[in-house]
N, C-alpha and C positions, 0 to 999 in steps of 0.2 A: 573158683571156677572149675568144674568137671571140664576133664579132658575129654577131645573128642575120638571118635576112631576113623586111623589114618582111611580107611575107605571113602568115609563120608567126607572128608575133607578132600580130597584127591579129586573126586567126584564133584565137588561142588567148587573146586578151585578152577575148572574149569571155567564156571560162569562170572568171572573175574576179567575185566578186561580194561585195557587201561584209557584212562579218562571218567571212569566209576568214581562217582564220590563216597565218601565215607559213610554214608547210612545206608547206599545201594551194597558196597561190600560187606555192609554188616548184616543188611538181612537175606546175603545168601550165607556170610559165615559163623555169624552168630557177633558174642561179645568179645572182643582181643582179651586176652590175659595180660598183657600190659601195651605202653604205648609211647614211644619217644618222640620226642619235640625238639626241634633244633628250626633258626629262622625259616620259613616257607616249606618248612618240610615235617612230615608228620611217619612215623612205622610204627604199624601196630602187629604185635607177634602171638602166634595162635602156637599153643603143642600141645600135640593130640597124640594119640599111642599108635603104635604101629601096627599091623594085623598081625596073628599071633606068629605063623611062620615066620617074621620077619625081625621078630624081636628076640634080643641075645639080653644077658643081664646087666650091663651094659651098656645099651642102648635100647630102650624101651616106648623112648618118642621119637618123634619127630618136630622140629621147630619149625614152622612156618611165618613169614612176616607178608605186609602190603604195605610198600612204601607210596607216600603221596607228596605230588609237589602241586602248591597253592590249590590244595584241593579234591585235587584228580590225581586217581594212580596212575605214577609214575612205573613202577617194577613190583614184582610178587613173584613170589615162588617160596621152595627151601630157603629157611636162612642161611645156610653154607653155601647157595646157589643160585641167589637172587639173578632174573634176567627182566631185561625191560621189555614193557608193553609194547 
């Protein structure tokens, strides 16, 4: 899966909001790069690179996740900084 660039993701993570099911989050943010499963709950995690100014050698992405409970997003944001809907 090609990373995306952190602009376009930042940009588009806006139109993220919670109670979104899973094919609405997917056709603002494309395909997760992977996706965890545990009973009623589903996270799927997106990393994209970060604009050029922003990246050290280092750290050169950024992770993003969309957590969903029975369905509907629950929380989104940075993985290090998940905040709920």
């Amino acid at each position: 899966m090609p990373q995306r660039r952190v602009e376009a993701i930042a940009s588009t993570l806006e139109g993220v909001q919670a109670g979104m099911n899973p094919d609405q989050v997917q056709a603002i943010l494309g395909e997760p790069e992977a996706v965890a499963h545990a009973p009623g709950t589903q996270c799927s995690y997106y990393t994209v690179l970060k604009d050029f100014w922003s990246r050290t050698p280092w750290t050169m992405t950024n992770r993003y996740v969309v957590c969903y409970d029975d369905g509907k997003v629950k929380s989104f944001g940075r993985a290090d900084t998940v905040t709920s809907g």
